[in-house]
N, CA, C and O atoms as a DFTB+ gen file, in Angstrom:
572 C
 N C O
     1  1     -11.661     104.596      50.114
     2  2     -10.617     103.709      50.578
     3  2     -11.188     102.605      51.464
     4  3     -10.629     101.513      51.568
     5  1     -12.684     103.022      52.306
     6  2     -13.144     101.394      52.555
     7  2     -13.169     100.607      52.165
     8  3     -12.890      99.554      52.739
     9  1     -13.470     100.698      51.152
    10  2     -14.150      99.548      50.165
    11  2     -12.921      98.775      49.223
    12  3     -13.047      97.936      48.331
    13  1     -12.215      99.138      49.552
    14  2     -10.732      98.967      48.231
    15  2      -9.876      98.139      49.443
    16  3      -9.154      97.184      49.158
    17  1     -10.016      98.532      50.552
    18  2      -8.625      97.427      51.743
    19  2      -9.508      96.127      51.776
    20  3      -9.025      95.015      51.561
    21  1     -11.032      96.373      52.101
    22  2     -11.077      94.944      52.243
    23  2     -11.070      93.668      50.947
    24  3     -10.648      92.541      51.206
    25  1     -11.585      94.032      49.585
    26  2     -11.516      93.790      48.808
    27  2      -9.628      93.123      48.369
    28  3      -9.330      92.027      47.894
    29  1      -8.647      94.341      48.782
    30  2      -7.778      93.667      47.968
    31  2      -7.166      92.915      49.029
    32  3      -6.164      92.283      48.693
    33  1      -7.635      92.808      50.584
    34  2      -7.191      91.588      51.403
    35  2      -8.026      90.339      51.192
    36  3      -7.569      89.300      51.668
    37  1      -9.025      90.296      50.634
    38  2      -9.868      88.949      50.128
    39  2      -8.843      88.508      49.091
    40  3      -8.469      87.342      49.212
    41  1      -8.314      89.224      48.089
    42  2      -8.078      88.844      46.960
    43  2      -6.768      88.342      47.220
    44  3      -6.441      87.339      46.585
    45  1      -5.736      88.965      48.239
    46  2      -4.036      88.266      48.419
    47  2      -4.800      87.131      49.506
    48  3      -3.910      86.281      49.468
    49  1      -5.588      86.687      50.215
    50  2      -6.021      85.788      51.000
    51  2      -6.510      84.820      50.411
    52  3      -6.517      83.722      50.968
    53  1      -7.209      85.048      48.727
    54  2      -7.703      84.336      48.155
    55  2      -6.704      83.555      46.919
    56  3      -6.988      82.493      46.364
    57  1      -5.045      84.689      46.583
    58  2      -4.051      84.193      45.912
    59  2      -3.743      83.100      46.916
    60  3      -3.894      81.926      46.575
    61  1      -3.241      83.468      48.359
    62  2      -2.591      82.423      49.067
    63  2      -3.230      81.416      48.876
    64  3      -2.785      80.413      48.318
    65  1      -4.180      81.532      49.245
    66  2      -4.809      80.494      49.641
    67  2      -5.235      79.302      48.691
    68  3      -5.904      78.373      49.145
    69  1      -4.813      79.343      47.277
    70  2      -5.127      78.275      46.123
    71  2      -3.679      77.957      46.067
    72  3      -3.415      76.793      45.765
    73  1      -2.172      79.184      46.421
    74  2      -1.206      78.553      46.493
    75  2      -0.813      77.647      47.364
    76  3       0.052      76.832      47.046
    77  1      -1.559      77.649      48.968
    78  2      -1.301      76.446      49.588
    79  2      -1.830      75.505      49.872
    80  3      -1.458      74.537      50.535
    81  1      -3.023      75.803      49.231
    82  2      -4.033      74.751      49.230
    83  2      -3.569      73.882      48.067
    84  3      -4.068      72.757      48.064
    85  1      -2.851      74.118      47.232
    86  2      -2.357      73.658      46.077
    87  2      -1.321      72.857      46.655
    88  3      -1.469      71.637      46.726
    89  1      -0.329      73.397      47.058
    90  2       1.147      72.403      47.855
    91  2       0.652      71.523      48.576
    92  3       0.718      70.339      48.249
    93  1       0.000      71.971      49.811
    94  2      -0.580      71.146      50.729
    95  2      -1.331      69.697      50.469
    96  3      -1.306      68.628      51.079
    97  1      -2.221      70.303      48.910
    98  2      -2.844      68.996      48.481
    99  2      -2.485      68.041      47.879
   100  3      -2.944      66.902      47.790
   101  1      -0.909      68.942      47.088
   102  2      -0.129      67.977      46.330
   103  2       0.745      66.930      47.472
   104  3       1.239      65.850      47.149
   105  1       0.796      67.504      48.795
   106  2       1.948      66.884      49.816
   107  2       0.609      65.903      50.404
   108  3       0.936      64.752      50.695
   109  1      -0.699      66.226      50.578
   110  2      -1.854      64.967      51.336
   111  2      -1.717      64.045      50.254
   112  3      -1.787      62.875      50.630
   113  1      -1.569      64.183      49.205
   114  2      -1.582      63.104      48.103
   115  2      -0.098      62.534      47.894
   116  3      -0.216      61.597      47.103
   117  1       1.268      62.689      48.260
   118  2       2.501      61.974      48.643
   119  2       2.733      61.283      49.524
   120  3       3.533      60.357      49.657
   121  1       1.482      62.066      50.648
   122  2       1.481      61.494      51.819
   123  2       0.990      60.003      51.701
   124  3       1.465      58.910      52.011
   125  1      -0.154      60.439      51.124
   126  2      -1.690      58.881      50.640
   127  2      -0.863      58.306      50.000
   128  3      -1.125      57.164      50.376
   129  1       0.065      58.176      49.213
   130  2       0.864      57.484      48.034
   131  2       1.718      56.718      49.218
   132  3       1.495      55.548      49.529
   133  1       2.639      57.467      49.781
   134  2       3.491      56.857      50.648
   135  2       2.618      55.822      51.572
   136  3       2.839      54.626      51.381
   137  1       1.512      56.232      52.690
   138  2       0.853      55.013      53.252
   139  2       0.261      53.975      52.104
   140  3       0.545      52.796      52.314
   141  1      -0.299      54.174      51.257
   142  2      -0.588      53.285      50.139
   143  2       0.040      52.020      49.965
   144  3      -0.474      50.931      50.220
   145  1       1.607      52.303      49.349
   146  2       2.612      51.626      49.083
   147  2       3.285      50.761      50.636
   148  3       3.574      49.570      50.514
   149  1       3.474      51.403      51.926
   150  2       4.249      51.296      53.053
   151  2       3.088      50.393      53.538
   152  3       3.559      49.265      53.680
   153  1       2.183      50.404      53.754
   154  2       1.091      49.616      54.816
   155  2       0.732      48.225      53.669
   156  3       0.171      47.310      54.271
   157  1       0.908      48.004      52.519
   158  2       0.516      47.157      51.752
   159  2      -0.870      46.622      51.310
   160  3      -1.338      45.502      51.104
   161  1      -1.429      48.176      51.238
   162  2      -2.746      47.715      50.394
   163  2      -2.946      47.546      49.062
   164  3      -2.403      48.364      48.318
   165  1      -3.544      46.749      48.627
   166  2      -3.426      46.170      46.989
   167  2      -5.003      46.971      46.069
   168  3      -4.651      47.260      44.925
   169  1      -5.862      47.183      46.211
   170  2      -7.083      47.452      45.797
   171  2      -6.870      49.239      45.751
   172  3      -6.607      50.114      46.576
   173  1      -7.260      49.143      43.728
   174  2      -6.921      50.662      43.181
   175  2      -8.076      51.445      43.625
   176  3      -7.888      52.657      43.521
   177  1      -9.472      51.024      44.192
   178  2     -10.673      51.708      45.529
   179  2      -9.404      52.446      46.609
   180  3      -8.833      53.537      46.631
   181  1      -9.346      51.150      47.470
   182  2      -8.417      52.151      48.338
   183  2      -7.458      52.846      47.762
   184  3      -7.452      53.853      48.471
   185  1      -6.536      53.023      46.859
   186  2      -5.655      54.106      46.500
   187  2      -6.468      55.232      46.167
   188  3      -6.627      56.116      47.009
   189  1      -6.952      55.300      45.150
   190  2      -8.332      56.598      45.449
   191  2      -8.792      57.290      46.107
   192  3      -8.896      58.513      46.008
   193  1      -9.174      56.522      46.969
   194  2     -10.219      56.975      48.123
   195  2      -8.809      57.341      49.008
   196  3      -9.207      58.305      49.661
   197  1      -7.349      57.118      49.416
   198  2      -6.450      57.549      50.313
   199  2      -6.195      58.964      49.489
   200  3      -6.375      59.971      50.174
   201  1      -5.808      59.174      48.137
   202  2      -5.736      60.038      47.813
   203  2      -6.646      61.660      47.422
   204  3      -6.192      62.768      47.137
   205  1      -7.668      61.307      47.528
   206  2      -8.855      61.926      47.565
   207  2      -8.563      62.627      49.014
   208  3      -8.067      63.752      49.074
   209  1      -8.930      61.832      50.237
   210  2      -8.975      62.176      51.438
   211  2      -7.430      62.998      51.672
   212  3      -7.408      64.056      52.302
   213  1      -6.140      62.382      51.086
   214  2      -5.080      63.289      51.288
   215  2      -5.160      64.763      50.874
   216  3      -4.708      65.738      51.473
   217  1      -6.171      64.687      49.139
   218  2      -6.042      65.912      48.801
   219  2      -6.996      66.698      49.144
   220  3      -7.016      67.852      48.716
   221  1      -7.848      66.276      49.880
   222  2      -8.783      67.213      50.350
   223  2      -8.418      67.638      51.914
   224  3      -8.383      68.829      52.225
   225  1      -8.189      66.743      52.732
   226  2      -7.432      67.373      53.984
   227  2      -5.926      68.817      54.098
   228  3      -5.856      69.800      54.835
   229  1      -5.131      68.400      53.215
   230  2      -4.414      69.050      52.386
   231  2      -5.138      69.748      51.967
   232  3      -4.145      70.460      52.114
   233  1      -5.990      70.414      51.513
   234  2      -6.082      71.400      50.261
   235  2      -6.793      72.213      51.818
   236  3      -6.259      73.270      52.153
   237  1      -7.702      71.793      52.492
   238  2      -8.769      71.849      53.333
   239  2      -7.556      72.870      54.364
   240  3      -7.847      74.015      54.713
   241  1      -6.525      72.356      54.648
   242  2      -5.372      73.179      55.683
   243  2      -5.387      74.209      54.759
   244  3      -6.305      75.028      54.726
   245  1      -4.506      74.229      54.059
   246  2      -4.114      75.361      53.217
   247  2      -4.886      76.519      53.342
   248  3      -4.400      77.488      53.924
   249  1      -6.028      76.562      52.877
   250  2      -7.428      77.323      52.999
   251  2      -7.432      77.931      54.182
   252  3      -7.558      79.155      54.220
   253  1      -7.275      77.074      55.513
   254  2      -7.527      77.595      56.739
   255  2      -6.008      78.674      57.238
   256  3      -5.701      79.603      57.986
   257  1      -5.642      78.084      56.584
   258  2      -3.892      78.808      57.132
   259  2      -3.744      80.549      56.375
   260  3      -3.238      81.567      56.848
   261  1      -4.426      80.301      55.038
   262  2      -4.944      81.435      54.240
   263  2      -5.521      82.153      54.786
   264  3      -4.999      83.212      55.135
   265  1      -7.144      81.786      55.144
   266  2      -7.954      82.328      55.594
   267  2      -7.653      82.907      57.160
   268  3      -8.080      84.050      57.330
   269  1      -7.154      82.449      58.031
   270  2      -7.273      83.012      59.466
   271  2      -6.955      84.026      59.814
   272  3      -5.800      84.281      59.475
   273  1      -7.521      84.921      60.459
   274  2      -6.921      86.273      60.955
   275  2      -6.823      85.805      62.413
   276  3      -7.510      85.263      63.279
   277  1      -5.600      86.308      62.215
   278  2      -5.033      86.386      63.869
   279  2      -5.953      87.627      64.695
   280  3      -6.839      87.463      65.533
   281  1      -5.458      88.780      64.193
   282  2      -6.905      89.632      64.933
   283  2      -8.220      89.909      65.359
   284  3      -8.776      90.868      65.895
   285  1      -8.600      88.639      64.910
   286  2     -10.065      88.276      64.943
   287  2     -10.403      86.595      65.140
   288  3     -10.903      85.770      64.375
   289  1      -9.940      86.514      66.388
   290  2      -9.522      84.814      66.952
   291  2     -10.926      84.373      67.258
   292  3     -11.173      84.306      68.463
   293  1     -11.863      84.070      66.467
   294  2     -13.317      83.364      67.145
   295  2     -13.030      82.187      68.483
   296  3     -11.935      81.993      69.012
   297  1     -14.116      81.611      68.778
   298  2     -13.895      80.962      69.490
   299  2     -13.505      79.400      69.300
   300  3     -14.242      78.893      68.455
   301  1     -12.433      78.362      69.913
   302  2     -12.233      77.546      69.645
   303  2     -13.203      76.296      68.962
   304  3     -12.748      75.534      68.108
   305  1     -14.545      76.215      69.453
   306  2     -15.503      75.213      68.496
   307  2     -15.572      76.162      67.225
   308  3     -15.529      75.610      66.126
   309  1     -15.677      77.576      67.286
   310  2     -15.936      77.741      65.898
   311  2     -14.936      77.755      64.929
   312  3     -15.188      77.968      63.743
   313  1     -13.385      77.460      65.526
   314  2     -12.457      77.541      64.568
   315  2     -12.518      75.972      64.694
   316  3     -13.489      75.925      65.450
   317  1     -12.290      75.097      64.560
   318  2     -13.025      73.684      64.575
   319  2     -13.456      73.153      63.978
   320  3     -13.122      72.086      63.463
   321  1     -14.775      74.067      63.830
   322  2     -15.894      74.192      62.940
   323  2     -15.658      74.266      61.452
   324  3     -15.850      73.491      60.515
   325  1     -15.187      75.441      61.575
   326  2     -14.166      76.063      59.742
   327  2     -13.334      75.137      59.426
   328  3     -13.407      74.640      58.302
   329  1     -12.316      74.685      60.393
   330  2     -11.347      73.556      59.595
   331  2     -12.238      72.544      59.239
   332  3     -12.090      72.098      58.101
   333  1     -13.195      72.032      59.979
   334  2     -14.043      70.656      59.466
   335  2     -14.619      71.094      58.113
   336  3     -14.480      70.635      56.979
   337  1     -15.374      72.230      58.649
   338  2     -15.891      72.372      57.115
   339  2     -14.851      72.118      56.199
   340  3     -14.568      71.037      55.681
   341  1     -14.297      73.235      56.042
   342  2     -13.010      72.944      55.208
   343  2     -12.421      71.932      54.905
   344  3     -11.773      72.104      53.872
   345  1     -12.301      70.567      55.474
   346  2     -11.779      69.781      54.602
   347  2     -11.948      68.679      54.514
   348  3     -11.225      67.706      54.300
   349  1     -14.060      69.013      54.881
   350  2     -14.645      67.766      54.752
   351  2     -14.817      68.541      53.090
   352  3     -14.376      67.800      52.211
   353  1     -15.345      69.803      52.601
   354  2     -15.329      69.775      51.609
   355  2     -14.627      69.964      50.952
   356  3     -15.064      70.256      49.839
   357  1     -13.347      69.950      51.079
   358  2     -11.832      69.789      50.187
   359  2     -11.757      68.149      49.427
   360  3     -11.162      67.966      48.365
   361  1     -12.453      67.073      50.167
   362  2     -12.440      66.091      50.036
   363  2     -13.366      65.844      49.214
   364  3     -13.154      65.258      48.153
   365  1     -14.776      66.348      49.672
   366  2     -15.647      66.536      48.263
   367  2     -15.287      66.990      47.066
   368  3     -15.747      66.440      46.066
   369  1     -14.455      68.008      46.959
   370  2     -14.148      68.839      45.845
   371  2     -13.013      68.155      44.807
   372  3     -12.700      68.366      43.635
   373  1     -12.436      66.966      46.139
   374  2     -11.309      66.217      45.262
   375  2     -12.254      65.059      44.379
   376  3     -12.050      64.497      43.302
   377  1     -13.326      64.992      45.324
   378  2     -13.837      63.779      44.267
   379  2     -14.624      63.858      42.972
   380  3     -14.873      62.982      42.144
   381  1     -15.077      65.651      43.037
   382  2     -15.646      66.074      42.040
   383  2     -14.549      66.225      40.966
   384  3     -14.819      65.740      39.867
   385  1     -13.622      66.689      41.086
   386  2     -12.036      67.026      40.419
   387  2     -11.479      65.550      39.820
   388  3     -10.545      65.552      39.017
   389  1     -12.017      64.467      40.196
   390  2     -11.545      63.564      40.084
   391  2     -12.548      62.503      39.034
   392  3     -12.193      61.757      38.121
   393  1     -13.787      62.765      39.536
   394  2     -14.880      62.497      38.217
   395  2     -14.554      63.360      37.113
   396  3     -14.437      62.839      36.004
   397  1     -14.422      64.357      37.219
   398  2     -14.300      65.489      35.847
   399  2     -13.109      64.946      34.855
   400  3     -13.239      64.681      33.660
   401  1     -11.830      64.838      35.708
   402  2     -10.614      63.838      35.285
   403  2     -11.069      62.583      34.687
   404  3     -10.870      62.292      33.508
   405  1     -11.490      62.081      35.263
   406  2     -11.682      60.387      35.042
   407  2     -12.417      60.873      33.378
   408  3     -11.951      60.201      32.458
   409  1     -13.328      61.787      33.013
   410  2     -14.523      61.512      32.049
   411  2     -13.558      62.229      31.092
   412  3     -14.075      62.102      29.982
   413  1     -12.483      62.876      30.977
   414  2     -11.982      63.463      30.364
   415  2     -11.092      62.468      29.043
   416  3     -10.911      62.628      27.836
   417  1     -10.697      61.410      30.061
   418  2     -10.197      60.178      29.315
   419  2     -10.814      59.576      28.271
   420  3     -11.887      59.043      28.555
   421  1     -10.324      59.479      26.746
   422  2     -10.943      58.571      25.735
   423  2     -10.788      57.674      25.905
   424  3      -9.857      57.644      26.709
   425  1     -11.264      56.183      25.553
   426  2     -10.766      54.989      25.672
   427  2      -9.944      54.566      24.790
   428  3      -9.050      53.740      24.974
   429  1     -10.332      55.347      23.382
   430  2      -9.781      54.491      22.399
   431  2      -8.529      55.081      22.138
   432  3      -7.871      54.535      21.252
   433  1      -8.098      55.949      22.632
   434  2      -6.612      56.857      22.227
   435  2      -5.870      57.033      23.317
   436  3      -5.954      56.345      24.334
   437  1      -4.999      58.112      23.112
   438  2      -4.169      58.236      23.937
   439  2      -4.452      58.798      25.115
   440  3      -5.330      59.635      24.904
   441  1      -4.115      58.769      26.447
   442  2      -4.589      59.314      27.472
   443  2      -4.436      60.882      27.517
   444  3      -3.852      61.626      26.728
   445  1      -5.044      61.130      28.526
   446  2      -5.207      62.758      28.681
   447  2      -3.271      63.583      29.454
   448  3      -2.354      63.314      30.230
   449  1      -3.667      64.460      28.645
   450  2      -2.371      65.062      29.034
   451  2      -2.513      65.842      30.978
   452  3      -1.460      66.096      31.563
   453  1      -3.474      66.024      31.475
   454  2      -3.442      66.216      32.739
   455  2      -4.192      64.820      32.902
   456  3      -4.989      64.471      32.031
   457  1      -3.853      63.734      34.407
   458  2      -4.012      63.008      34.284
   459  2      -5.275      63.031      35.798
   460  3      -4.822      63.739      36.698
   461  1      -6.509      62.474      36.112
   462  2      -7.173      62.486      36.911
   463  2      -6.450      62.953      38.054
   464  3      -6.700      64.108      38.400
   465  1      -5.546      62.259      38.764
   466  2      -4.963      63.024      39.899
   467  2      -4.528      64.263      39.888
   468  3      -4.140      64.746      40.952
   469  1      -4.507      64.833      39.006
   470  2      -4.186      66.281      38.862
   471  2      -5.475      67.151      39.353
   472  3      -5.484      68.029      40.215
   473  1      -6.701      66.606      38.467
   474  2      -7.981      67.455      38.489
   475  2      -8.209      67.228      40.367
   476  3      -8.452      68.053      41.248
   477  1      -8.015      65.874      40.404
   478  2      -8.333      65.599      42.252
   479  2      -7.536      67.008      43.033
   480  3      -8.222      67.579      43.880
   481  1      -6.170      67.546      42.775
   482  2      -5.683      68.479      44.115
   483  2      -6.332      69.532      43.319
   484  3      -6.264      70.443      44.144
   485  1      -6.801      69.949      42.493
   486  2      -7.378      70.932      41.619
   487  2      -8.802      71.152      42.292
   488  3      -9.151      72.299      42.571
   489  1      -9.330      70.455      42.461
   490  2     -10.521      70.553      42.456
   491  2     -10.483      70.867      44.046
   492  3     -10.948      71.783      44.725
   493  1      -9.761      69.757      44.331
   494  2      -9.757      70.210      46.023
   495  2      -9.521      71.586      46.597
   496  3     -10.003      72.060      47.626
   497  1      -8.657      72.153      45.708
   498  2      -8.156      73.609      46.017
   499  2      -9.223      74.769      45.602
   500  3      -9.282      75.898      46.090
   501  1      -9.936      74.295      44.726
   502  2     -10.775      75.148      44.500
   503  2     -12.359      75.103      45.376
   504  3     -13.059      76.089      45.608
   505  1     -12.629      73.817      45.722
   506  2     -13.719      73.754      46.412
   507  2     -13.628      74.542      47.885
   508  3     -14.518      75.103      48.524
   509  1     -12.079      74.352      48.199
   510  2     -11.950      75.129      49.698
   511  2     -11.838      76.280      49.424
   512  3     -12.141      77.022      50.358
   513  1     -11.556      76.719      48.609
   514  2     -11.388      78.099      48.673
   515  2     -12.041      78.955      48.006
   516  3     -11.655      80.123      47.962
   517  1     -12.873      78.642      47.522
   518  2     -14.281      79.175      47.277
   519  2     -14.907      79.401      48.686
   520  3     -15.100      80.533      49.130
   521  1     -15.140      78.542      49.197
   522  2     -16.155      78.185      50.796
   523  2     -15.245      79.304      51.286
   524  3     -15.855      80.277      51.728
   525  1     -14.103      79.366      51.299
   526  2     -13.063      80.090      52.868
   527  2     -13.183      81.152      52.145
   528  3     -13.338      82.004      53.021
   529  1     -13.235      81.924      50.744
   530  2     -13.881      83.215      50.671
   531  2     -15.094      83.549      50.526
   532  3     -15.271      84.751      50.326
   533  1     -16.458      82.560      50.576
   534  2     -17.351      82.759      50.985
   535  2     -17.473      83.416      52.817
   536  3     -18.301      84.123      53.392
   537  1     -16.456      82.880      53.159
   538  2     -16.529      82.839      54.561
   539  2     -15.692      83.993      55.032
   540  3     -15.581      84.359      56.202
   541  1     -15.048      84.583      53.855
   542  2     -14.506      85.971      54.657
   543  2     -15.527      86.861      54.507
   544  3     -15.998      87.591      55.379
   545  1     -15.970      86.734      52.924
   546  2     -17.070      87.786      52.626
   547  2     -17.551      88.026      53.303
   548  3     -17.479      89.138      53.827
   549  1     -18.536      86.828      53.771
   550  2     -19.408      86.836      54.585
   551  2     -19.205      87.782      56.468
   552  3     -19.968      88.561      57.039
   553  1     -18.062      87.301      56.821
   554  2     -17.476      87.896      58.370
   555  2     -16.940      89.265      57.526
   556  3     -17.131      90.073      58.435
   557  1     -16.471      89.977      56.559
   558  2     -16.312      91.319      56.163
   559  2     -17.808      92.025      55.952
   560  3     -17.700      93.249      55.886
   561  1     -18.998      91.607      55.847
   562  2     -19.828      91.983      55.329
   563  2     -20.769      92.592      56.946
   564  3     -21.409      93.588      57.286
   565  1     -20.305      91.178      57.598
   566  2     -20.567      91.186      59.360
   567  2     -19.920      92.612      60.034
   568  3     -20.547      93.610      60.388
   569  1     -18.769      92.420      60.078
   570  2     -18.264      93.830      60.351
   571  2     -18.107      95.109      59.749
   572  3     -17.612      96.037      60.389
């Protein structure tokens, strides 16, 4: 029975955690849409790059909100630490999600039925939450 609690708390920590890293990234990217449109920037670079950063900050929370144990409160730089990580590479993960999208597109036909911004909160959700169960493993393996 050791070996079976921590395992199936990685695994509901690791469901949550693509489910809100998923919402979250879809709401940083409504968010980026909404300043986009409201502040009046014209250049499809900056829409990108706002949405990228929405869905990776977004995806990057989610992860952390998943991941945290209240019973095991590290210390404030190191929780800090984890959110940065987290969603500096949520942001990476959107842009990898977002190349993968982009190449998926033919030129000469019809466009792709998931459309690049999709792969962007996708990717984002998965890059964090890979890392944030690297990072339980890792502190389960510790204790």
């Amino acid at each position: 029975m050791d070996i079976v609690q921590p395992v199936l708390v990685l695994a509901g920590r690791t469901v949550l955690g693509l489910l809100l890293s998923s919402v979250f990234g879809v709401i940083g990217i409504g968010i980026a849409w909404a300043m986009f449109v409201f502040f009046g920037a014209a250049a499809h670079t900056t829409l990108l790059i706002v949405f990228m950063a929405g869905a990776g900050l977004g995806a990057g929370l989610g992860s952390y909100i998943a991941f945290f144990r209240v019973d095991w409160a590290p210390p404030a730089p190191t929780m800090a630490a984890m959110g940065l990580v987290l969603m500096l590479l949520g942001i990476g993960g959107a842009w990898g999600g977002f190349q993968f999208g982009a190449n998926q597109e033919v030129a000469c036909c019809v466009g792709p039925a998931i459309t690049p911004i999709t792969y962007t909160a996708m990717g984002a959700s998965a890059a964090t939450n890979a890392v944030a169960l690297a990072m339980g493993i890792a502190r389960a393996i510790k204790a």
